[in-house]
C-alpha positions in Angstrom: 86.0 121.8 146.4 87.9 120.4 149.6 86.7 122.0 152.4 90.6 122.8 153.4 91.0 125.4 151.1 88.1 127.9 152.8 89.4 126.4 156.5 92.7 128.0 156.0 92.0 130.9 154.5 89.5 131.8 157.1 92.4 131.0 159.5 94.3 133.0 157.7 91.8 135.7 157.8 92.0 135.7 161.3 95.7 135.7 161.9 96.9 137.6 158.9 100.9 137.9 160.5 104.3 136.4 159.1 104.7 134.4 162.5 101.2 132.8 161.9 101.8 132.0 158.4 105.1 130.5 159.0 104.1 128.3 161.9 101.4 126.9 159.6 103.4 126.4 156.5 102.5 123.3 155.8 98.3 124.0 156.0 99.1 126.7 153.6 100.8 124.3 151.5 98.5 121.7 151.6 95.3 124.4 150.8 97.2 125.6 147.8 97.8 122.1 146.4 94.5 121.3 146.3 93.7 124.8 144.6 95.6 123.9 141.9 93.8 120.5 141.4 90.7 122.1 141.2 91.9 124.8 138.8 93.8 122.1 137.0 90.4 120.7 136.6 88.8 123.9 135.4 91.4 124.5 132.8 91.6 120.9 131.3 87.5 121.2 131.2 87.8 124.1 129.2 89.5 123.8 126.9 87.1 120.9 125.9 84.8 124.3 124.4 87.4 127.2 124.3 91.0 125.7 122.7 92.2 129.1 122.8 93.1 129.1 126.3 96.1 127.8 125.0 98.1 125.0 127.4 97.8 126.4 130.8 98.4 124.6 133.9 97.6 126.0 137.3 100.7 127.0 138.8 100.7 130.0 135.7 97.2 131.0 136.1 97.1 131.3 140.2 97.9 134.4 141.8 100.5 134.6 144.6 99.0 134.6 148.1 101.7 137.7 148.8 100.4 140.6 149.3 102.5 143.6 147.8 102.2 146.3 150.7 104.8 149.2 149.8 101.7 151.3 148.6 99.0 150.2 151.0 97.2 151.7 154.1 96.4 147.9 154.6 99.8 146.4 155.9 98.9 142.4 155.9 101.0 140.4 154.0 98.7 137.9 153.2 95.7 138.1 150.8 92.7 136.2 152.2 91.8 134.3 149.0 93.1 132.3 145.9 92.3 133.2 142.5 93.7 132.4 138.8 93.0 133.8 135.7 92.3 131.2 132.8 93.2 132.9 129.8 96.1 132.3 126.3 99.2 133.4 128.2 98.2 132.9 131.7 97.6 135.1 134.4 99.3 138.1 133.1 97.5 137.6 129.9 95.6 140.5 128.1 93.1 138.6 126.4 90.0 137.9 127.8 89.5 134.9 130.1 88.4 133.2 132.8 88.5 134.1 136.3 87.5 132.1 139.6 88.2 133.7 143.1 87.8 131.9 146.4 87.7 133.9 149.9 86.2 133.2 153.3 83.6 136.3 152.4 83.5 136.7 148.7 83.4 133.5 146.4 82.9 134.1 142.5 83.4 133.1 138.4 84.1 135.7 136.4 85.7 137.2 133.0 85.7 139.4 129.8 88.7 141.9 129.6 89.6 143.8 133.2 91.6 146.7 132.9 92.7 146.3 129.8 95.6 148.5 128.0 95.1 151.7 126.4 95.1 150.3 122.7 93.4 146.9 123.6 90.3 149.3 124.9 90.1 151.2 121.8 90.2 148.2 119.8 87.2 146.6 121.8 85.4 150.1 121.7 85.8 150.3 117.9 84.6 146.3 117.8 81.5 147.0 119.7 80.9 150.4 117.5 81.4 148.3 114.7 79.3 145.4 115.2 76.7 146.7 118.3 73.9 144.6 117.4 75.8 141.3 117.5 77.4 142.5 121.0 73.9 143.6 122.0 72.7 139.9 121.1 75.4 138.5 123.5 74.9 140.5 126.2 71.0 140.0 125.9 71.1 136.4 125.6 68.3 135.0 128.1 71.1 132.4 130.1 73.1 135.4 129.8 71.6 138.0 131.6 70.3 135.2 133.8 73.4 134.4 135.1 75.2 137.9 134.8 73.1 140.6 134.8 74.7 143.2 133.0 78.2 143.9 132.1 80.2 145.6 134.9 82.9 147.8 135.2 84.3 151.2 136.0 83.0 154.1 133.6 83.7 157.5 131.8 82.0 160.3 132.9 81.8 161.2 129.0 82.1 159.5 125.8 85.3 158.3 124.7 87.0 160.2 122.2 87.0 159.5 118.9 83.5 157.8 118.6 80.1 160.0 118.0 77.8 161.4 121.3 74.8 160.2 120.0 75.7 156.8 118.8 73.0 154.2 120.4 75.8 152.9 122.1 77.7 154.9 123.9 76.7 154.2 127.8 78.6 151.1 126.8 81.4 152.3 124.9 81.8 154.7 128.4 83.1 151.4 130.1 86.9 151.1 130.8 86.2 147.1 131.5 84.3 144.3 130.4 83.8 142.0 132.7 81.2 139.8 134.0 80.1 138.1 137.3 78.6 135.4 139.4 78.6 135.2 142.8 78.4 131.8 145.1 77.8 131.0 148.5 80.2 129.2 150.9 77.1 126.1 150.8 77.4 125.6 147.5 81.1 126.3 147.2 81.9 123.0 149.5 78.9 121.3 147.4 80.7 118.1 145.1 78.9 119.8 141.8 80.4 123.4 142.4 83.2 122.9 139.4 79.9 122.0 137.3 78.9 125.5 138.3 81.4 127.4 137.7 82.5 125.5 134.0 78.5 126.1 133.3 79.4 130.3 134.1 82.4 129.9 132.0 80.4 128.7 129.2 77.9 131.1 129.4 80.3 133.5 128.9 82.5 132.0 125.9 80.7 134.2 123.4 81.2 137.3 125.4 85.1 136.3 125.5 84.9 135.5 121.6 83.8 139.1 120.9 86.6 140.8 123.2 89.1 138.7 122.2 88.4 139.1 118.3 88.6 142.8 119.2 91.7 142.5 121.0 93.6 140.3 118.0 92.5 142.5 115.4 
């Protein structure tokens, strides 16, 4: 990844203020073009082993760098990172996909279904109810839990409704997202091989997507 991408954001960072940002337009600009090469990248090696990303390019997957503020404590215009969401439909999408997020402090891959909507959560509760021992299998996989850990996201208190208390289950059924996570330093961010590290995340993760996303179409 070109090392001006983290340079202006940790500029940015540091003088997060309309004046700033306007006087250094063009270094925004510039940051953001070579963004969407790299997530160009990502998407077109993709699709070479998941085809139901559908035909994305990176100016519908990337997030704006605008920060909305009407509801906020935190009054900065600016977010401090770039981030797109690789997925059929882009980055408004409700299917599963793929997610790569690059700040001065927090660099990461990541995917599965994040907040998804009321009916898309019941269907991918009633998939894994259905079918826990293939989920389990995913989620289990040696690479998988090698390069994950566990799936993350914010939890129930109690068991959803609709879906038995004892079922072996449930702790996961409790989730309200599936998503998963790997974390990179800024050394191997700026490394030449660190799009082979995060398409290798993405990968690891396909079958995990498969499972939501068969949920979330049935």
């Amino acid at each position: 990844m070109d090392k001006i991408i983290l340079k202006f954001l940790k500029d940015l960072e540091k003088n997060n203020n309309r004046d700033w940002f306007n006087e250094h337009k063009k270094q925004y600009e510039a940051a953001r073009f070579e963004m969407e090469k790299f997530v160009d990248h990502l998407i077109l090696n993709i699709r070479s082993f998941d085809q139901d990303i559908g035909d994305l390019t990176a100016k519908n997957t990337m997030f704006r760098i605008y920060r909305d503020v009407r509801f906020s404590k935190d009054k900065t215009p600016y977010k401090t990172y770039f981030s797109a969401y690789m997925a059929d439909g882009g980055r408004k999408s409700e299917m599963a996909g793929y997610y790569v997020h690059i700040s001065p402090d927090t660099c990461f891959a990541g995917g599965g279904s994040y907040h998804p909507s009321g009916e898309n959560l019941k269907k991918i509760r009633s998939e894994i109810y259905y079918n826990l021992d293939e989920f389990k299998g995913i989620i289990s996989d040696a690479k998988f839990k090698r390069v994950f850990g566990e799936v993350k996201g914010e939890r129930l208190k109690r068991p959803p409704p609709g879906f038995p208390k004892d079922f072996e289950g449930i702790e996961t059924l409790k989730l309200k997202d599936f998503t998963v996570i790997q974390y990179f330093d800024e050394k191997d961010v700026i490394q030449p091989n660190f799009d082979q590290s995060v398409l290798d995340v993405f990968r690891t993760m396909k079958p995990f997507n498969n499972f939501l996303n068969r949920a979330i179409n049935g």
